[in-house]
Biopython code that builds the backbone (N, CA, C, O; Angstrom):
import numpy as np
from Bio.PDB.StructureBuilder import StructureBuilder

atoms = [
    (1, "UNK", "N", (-16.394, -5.144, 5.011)),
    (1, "UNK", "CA", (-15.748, -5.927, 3.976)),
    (1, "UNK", "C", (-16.024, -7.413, 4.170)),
    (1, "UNK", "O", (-16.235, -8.181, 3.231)),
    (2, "UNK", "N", (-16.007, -7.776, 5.492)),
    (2, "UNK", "CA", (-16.337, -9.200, 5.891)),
    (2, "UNK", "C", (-17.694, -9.627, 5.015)),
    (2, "UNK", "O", (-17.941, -10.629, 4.344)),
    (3, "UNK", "N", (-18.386, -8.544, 5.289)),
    (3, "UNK", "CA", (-20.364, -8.753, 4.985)),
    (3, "UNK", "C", (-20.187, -9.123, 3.475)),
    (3, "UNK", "O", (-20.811, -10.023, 2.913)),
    (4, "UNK", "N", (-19.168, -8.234, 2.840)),
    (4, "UNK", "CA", (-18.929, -8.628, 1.181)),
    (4, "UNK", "C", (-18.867, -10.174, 0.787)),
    (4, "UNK", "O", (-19.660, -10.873, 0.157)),
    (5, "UNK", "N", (-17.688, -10.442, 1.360)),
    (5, "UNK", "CA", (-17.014, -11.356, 1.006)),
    (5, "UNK", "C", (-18.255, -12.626, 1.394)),
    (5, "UNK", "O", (-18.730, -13.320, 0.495)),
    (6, "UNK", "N", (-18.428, -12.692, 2.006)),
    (6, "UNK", "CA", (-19.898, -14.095, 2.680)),
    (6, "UNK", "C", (-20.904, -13.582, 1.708)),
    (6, "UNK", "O", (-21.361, -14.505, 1.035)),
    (7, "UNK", "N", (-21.439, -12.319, 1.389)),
    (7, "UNK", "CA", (-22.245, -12.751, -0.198)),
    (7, "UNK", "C", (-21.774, -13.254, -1.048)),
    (7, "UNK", "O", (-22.474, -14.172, -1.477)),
    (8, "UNK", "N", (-20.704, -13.088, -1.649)),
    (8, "UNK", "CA", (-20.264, -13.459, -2.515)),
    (8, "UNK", "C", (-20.144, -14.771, -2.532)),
    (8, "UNK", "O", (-20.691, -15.408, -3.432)),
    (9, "UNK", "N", (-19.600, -15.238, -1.803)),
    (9, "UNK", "CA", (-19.784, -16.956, -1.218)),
    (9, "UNK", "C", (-20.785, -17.772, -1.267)),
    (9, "UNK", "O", (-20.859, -18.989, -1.439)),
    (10, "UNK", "N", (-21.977, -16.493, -0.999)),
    (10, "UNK", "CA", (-23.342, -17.629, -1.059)),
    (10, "UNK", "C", (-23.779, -17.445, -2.990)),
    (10, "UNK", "O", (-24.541, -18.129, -3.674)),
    (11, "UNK", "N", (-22.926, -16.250, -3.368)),
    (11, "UNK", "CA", (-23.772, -16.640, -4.601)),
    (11, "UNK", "C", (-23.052, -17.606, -5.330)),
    (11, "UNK", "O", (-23.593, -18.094, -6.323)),
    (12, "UNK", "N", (-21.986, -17.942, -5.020)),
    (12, "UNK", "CA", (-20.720, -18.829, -6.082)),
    (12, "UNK", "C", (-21.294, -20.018, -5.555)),
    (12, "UNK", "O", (-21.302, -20.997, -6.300)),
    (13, "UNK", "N", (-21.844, -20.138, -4.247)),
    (13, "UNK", "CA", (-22.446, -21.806, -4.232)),
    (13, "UNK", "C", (-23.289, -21.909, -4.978)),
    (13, "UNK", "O", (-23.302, -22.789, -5.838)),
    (14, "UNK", "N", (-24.672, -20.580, -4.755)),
    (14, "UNK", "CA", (-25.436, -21.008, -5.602)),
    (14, "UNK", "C", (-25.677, -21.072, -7.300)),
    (14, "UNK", "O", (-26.698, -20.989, -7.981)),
    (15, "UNK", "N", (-24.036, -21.287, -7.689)),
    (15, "UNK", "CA", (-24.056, -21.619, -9.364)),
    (15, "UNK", "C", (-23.119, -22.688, -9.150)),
    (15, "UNK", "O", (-22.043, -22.531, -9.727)),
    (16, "UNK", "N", (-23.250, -23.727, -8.474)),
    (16, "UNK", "CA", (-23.032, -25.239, -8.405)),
    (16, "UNK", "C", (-21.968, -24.969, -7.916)),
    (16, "UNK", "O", (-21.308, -25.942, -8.280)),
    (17, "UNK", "N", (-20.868, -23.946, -6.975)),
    (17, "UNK", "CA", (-19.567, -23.876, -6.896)),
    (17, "UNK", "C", (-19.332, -24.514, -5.059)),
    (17, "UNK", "O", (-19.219, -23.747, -4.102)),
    (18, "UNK", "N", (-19.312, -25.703, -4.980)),
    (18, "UNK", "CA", (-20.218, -26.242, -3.478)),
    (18, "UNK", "C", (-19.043, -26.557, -2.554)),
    (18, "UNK", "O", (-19.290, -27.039, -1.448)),
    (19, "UNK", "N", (-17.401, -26.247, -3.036)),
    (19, "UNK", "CA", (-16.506, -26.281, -2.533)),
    (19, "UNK", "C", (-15.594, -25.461, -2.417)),
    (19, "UNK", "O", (-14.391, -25.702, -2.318)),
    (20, "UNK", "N", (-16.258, -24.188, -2.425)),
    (20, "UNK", "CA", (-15.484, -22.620, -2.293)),
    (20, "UNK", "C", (-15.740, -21.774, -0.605)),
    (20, "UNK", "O", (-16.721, -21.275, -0.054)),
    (21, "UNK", "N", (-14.547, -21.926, -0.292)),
    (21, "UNK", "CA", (-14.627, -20.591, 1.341)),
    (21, "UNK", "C", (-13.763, -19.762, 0.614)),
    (21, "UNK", "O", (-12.745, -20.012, -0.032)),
    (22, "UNK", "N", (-14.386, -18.703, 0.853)),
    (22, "UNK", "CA", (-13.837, -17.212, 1.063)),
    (22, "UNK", "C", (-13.420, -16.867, 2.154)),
    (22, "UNK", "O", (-14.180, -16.930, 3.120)),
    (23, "UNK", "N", (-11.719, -16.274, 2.339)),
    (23, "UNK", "CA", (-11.438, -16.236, 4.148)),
    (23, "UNK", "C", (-10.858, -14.562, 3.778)),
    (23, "UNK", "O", (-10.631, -14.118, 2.652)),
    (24, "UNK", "N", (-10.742, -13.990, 4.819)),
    (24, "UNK", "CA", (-10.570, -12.585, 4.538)),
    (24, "UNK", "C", (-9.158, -12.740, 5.735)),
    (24, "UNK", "O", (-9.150, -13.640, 6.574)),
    (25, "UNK", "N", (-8.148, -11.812, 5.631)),
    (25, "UNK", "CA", (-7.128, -12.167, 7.349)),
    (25, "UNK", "C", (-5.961, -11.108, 7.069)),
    (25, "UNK", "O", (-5.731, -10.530, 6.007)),
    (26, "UNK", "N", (-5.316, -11.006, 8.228)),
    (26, "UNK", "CA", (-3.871, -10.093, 7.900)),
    (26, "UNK", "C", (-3.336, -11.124, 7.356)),
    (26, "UNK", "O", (-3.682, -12.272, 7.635)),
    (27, "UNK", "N", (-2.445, -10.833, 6.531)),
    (27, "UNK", "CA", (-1.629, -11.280, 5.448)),
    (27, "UNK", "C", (-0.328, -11.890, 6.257)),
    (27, "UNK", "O", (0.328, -12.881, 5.939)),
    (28, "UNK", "N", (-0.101, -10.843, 7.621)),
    (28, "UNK", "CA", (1.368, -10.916, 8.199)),
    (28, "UNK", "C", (0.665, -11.889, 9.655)),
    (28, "UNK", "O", (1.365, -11.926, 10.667)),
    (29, "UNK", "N", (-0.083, -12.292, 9.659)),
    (29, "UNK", "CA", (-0.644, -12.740, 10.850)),
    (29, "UNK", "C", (-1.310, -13.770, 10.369)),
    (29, "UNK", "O", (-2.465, -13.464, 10.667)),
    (30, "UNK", "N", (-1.377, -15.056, 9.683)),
    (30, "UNK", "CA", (-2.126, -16.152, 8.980)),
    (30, "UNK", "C", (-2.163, -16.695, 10.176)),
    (30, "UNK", "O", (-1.369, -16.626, 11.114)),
    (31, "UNK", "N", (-3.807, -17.589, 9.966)),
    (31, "UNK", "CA", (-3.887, -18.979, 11.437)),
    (31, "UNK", "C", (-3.730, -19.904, 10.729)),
    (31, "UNK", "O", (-3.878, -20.937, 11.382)),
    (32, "UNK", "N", (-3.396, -20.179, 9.231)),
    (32, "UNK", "CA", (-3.231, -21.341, 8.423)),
    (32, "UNK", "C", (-2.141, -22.041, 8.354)),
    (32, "UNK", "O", (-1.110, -21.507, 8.761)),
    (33, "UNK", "N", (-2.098, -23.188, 7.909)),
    (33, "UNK", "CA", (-1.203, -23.968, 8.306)),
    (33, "UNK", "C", (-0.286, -24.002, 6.592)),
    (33, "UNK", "O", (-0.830, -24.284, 5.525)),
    (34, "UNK", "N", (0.817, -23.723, 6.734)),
    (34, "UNK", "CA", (1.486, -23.821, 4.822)),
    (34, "UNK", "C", (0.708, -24.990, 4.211)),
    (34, "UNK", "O", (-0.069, -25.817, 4.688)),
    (35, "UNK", "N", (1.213, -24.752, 2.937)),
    (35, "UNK", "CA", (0.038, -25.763, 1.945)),
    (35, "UNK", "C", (-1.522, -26.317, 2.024)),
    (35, "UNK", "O", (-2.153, -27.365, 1.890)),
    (36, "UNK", "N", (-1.699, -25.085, 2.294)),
    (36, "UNK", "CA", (-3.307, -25.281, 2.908)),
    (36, "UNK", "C", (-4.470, -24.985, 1.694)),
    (36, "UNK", "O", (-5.631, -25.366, 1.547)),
    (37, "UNK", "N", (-3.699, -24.239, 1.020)),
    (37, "UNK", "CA", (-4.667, -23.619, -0.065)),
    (37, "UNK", "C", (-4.316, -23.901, -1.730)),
    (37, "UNK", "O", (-3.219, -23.660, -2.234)),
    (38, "UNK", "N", (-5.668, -24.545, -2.564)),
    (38, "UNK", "CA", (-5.570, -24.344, -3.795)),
    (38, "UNK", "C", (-5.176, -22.925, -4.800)),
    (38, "UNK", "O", (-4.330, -22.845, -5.690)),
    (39, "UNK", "N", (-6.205, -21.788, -4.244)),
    (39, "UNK", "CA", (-5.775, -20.176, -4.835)),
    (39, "UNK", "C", (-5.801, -19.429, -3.964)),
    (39, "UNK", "O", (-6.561, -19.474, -2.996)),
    (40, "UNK", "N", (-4.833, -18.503, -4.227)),
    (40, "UNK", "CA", (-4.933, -17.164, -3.441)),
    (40, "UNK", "C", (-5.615, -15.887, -4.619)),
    (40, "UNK", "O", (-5.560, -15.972, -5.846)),
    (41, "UNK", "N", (-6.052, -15.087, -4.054)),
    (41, "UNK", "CA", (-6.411, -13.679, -4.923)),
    (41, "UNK", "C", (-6.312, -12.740, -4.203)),
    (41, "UNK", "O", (-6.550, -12.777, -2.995)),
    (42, "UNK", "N", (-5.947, -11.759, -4.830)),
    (42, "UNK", "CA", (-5.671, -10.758, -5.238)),
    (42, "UNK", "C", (-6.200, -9.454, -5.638)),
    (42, "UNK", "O", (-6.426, -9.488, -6.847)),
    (43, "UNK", "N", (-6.406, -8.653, -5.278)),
    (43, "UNK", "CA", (-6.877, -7.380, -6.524)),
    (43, "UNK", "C", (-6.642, -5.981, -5.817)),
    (43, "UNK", "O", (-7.212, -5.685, -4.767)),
    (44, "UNK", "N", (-5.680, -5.072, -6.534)),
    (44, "UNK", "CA", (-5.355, -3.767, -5.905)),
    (44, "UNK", "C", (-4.911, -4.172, -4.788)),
    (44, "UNK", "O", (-5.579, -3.416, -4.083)),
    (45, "UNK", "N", (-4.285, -4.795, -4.035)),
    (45, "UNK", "CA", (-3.305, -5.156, -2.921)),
    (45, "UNK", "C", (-2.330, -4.737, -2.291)),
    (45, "UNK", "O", (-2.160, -4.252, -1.172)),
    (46, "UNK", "N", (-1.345, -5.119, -3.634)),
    (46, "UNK", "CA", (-0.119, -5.656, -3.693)),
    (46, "UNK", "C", (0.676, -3.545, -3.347)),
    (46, "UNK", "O", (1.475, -2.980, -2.600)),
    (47, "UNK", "N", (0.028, -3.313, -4.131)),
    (47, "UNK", "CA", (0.400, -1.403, -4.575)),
    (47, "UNK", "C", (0.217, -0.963, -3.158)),
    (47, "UNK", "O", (0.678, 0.148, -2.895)),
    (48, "UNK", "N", (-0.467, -1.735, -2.035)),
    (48, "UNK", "CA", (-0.183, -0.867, -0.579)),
    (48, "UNK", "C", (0.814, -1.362, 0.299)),
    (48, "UNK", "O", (0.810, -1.180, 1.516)),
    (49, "UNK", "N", (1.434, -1.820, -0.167)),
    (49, "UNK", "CA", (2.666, -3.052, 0.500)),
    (49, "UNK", "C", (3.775, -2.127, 0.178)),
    (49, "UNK", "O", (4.003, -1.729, -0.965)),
    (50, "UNK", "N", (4.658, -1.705, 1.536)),
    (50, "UNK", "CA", (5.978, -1.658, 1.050)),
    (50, "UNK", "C", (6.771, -2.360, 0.470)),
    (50, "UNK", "O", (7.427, -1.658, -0.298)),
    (51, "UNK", "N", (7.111, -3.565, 0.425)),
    (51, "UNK", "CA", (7.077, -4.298, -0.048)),
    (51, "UNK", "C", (6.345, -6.058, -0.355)),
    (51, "UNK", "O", (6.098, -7.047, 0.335)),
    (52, "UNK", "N", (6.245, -5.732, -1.531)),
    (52, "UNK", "CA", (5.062, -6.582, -2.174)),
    (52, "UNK", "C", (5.747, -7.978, -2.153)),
    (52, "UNK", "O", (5.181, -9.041, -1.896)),
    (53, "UNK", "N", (6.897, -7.824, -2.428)),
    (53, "UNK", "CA", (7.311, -9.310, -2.646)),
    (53, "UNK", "C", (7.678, -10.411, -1.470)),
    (53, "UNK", "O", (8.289, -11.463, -1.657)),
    (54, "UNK", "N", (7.202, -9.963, -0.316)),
    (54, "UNK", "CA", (7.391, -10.743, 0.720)),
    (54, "UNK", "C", (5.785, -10.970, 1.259)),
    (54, "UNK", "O", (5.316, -11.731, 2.104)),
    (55, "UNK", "N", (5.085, -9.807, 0.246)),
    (55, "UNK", "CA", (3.681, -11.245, 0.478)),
    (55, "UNK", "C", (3.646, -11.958, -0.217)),
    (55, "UNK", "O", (3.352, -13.073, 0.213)),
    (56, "UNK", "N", (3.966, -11.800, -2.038)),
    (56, "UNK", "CA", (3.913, -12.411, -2.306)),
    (56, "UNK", "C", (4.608, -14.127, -2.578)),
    (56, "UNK", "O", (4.531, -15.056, -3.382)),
    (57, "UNK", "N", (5.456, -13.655, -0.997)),
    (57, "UNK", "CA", (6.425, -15.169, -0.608)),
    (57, "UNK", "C", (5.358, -15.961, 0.401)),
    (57, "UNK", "O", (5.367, -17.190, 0.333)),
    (58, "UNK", "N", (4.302, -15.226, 1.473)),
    (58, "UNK", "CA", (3.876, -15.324, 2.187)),
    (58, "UNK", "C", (2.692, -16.364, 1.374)),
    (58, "UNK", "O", (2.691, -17.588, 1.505)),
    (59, "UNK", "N", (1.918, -15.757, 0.706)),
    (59, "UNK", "CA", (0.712, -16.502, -0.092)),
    (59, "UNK", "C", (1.470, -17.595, -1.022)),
    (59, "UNK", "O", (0.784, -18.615, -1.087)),
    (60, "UNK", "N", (2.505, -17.680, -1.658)),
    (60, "UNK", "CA", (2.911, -19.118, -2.168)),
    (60, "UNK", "C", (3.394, -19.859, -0.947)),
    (60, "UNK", "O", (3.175, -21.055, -1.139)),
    (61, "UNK", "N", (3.882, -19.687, 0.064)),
    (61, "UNK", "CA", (4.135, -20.712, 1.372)),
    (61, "UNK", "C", (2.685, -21.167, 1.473)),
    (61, "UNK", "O", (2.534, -22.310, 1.905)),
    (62, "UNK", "N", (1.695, -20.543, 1.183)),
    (62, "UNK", "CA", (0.157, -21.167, 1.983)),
    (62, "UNK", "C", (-0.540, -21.513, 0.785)),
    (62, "UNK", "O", (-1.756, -21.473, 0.597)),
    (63, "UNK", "N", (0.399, -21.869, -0.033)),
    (63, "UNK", "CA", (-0.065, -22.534, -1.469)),
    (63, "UNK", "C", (0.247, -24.131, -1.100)),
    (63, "UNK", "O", (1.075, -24.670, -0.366)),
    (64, "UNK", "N", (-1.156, -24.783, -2.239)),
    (64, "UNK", "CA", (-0.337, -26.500, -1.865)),
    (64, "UNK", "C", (0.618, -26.340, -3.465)),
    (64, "UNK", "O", (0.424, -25.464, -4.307)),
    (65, "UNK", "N", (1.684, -27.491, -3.546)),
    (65, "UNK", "CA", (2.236, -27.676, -4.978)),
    (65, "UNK", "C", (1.288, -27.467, -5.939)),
    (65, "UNK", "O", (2.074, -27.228, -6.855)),
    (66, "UNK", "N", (0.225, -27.373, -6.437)),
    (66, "UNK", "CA", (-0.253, -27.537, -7.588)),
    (66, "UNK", "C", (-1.819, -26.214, -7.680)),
    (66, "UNK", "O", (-2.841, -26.117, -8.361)),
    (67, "UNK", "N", (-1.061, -25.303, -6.379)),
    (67, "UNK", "CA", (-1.964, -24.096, -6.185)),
    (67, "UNK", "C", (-1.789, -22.811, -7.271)),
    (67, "UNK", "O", (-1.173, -22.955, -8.327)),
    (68, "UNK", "N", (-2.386, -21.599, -6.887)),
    (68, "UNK", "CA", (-2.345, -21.051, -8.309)),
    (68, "UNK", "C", (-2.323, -19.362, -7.239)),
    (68, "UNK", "O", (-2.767, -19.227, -6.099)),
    (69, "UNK", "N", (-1.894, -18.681, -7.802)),
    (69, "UNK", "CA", (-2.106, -17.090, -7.151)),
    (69, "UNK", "C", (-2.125, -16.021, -8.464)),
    (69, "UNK", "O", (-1.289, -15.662, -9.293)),
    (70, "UNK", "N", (-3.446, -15.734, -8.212)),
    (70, "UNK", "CA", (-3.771, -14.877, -8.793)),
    (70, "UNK", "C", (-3.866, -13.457, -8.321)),
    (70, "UNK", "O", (-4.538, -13.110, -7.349)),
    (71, "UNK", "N", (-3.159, -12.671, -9.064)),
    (71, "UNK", "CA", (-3.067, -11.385, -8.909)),
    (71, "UNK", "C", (-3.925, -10.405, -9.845)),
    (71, "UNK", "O", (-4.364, -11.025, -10.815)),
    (72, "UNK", "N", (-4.266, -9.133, -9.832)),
    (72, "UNK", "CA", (-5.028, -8.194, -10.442)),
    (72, "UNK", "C", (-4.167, -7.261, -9.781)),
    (72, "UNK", "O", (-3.981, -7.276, -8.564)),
    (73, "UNK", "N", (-3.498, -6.228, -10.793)),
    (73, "UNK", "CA", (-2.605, -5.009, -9.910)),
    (73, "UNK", "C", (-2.648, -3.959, -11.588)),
    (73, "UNK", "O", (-3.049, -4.120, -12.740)),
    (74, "UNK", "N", (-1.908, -2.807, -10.709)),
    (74, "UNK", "CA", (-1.892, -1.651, -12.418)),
    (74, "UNK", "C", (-2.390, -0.570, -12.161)),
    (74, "UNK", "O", (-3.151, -0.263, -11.244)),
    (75, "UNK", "N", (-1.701, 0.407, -13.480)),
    (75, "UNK", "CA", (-2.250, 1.466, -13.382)),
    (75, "UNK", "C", (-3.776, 1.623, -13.762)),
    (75, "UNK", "O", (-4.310, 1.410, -14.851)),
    (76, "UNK", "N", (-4.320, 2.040, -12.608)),
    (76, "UNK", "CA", (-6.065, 2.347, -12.849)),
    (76, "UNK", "C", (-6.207, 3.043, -14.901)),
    (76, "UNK", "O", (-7.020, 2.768, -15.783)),
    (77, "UNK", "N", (-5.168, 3.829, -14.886)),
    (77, "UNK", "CA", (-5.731, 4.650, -16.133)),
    (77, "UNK", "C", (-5.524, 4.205, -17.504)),
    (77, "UNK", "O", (-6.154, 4.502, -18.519)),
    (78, "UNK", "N", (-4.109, 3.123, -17.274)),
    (78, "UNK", "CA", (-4.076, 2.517, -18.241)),
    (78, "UNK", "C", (-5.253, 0.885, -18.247)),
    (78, "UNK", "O", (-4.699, -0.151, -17.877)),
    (79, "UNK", "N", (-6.431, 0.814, -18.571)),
    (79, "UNK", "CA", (-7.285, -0.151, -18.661)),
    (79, "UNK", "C", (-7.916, -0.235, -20.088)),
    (79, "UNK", "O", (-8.519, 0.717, -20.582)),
    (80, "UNK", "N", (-7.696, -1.735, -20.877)),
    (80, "UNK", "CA", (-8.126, -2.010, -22.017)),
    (80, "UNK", "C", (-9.171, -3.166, -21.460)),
    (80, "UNK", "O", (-9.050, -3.844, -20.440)),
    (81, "UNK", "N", (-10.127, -3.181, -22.341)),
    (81, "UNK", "CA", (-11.207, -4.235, -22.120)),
    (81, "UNK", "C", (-11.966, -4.949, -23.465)),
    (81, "UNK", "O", (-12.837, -4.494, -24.207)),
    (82, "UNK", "N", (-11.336, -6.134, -23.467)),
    (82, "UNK", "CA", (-11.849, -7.098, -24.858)),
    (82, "UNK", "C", (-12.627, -8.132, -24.273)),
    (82, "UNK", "O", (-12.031, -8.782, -23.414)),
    (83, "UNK", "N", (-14.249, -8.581, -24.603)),
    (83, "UNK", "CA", (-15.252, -7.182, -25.577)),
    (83, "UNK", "C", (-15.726, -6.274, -24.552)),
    (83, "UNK", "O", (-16.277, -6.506, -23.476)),
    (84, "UNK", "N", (-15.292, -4.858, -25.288)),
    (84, "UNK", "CA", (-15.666, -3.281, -24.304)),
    (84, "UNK", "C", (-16.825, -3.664, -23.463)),
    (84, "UNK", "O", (-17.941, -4.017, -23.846)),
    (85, "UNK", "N", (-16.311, -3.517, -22.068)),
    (85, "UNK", "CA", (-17.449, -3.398, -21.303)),
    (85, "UNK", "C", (-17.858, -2.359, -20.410)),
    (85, "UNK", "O", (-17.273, -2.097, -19.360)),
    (86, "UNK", "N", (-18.869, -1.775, -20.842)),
    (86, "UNK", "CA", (-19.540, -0.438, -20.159)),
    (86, "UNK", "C", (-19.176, -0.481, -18.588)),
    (86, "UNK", "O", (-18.343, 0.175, -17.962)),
    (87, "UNK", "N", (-20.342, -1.762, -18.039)),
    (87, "UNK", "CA", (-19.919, -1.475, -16.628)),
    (87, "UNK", "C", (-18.576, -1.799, -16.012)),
    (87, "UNK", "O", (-18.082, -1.203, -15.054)),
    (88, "UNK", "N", (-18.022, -2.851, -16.697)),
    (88, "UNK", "CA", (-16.409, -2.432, -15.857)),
    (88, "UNK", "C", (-15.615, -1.532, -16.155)),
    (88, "UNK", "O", (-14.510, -1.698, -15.639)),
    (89, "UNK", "N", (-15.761, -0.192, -17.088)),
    (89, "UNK", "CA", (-14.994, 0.831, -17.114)),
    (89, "UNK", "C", (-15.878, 2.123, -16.272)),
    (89, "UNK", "O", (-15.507, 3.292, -16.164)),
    (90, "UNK", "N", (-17.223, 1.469, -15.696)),
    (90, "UNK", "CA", (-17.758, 2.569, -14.613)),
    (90, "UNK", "C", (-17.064, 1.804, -13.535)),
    (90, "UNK", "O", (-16.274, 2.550, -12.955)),
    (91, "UNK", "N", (-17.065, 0.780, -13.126)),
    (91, "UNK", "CA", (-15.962, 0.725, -11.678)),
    (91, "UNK", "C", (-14.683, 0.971, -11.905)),
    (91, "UNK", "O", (-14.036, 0.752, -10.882)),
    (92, "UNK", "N", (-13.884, 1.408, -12.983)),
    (92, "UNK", "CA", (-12.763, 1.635, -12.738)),
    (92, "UNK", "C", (-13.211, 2.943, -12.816)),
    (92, "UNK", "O", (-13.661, 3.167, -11.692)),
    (93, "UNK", "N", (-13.305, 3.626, -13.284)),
    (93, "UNK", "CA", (-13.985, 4.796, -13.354)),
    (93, "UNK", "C", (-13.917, 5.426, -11.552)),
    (93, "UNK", "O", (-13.182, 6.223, -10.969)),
    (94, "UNK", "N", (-14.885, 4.729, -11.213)),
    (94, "UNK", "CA", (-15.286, 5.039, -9.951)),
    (94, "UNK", "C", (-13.943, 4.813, -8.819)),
    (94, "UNK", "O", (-14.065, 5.323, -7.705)),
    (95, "UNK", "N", (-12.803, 4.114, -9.121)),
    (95, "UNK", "CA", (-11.694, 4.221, -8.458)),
    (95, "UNK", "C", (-11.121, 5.639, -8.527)),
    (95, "UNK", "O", (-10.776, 6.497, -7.715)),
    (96, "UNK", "N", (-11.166, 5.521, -9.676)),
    (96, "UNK", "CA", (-9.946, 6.453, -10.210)),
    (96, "UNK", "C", (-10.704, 8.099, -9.628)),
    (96, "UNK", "O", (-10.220, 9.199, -9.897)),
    (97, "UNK", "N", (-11.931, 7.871, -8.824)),
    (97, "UNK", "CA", (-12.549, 9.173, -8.353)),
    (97, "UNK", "C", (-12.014, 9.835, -7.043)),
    (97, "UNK", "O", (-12.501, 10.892, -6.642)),
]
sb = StructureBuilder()
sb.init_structure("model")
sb.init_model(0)
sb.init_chain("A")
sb.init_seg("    ")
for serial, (resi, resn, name, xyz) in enumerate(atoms, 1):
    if name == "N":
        sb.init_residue(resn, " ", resi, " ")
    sb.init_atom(name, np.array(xyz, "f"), 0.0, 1.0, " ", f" {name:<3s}", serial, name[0])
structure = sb.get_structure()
């Protein structure tokens, strides 16, 4: 998952994005210091958490004031897509396998 996340990084620089780290970490174990971060993300997460809402106390503490947290969560089966897109209903697709 590490190997993911560092491609992805090199391709967002290389479309002018020259002030983006991607950090991967336990959630319950941060080395960051509070207000450290512009965004947090998210995606399919939150649904393995007994409870969700004490990360999601955890990631706004390591928000600065004017940070943003973005989430992606839901039922896989309920998915609408405006304008229909083929390949993102083959990766949901491919979850839901």
């Amino acid at each position: 998952m590490r190997h993911l996340h560092y491609r992805r990084q090199e391709k967002s620089n290389g479309r002018g994005i020259d002030q983006c780290t991607i950090l991967t970490g336990d959630i319950f174990n941060l080395r960051y210091v509070h207000n450290s971060f512009d965004l947090t993300f998210t995606c399919f997460v939150l649904e393995h958490f007994p409870r969700p809402a004490e990360v999601l106390k955890i990631l706004k503490n390591h928000l600065r004031s004017s940070g943003t947290i973005t989430v992606i969560e839901g039922d896989h089966v309920s998915v609408f897509f405006y304008p229909r897109s083929e390949a993102a209903h083959r990766k949901i697709q491919h979850l839901l396998q």
